[in-house]
C-alpha positions as CSV (number, residue, x, y, z in Angstrom):
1,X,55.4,4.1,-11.6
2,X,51.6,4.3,-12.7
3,X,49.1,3.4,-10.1
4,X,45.2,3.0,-10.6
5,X,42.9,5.1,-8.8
6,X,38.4,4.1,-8.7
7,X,36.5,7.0,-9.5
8,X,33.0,7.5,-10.0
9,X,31.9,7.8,-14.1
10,X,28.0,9.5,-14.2
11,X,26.8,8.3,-18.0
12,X,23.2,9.9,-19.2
13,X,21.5,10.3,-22.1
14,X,21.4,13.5,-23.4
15,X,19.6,14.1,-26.9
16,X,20.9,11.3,-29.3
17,X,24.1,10.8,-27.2
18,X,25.9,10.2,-23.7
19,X,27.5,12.3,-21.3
20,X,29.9,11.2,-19.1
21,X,30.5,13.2,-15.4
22,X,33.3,12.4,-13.3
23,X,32.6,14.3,-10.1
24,X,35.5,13.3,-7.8
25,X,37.7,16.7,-10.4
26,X,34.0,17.3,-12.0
27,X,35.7,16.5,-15.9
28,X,32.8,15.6,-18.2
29,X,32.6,14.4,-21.7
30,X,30.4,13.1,-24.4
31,X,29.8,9.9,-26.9
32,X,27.4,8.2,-29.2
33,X,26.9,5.7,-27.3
34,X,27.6,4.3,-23.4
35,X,31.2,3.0,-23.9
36,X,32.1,5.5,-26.0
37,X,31.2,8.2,-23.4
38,X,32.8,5.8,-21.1
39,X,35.9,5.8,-23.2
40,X,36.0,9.1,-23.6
41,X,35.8,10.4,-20.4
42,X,38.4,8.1,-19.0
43,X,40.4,9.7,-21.5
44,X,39.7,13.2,-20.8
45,X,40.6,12.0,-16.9
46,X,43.8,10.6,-17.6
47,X,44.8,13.2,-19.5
48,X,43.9,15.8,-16.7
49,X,45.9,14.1,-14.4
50,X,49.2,13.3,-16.9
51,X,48.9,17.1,-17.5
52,X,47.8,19.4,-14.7
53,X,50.1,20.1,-11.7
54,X,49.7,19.0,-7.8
55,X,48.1,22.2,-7.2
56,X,45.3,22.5,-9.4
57,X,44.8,18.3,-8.9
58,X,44.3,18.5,-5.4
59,X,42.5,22.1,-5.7
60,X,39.3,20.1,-7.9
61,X,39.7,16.6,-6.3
62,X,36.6,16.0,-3.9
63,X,37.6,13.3,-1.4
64,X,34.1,11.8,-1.3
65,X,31.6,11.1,-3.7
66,X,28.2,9.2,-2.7
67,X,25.9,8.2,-5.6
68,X,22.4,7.6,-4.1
69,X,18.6,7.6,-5.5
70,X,15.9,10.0,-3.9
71,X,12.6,9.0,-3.3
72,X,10.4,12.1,-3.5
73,X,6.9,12.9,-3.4
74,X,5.1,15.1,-6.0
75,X,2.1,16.9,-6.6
């Protein structure tokens, strides 16, 4: 039986592309645009977790992942 987990997806621009981060087993991967990176990564996530045993899922999942902004001061 499949279940859904929420994870967190990171997307930036990098150069004339996106990269997707997702830090909760830190998997990251790339696209042309936003959805594709998006897409992509969700694919590179499901396929780490159809493929990779307990172990090694457990061994890279962080429990807790809190995206904030920082305000710092400069100069």
């Amino acid at each position: 039986m499949k279940s859904v987990q929420q994870l967190t997806a990171i997307i930036e621009r990098e150069g004339n592309g996106y990269v997707g981060l997702c830090p909760e087993f830190d998997i990251a991967s790339q696209g042309d645009t936003i959805e594709a990176a998006r897409k992509n990564l969700q694919e590179a996530v499901e396929l780490f977790l159809e493929t990779a045993d307990e172990t090694e899922i457990q061994r890279r999942r962080h429990g807790e992942v809190f995206v904030t902004r920082l305000e710092v001061e400069v100069g």
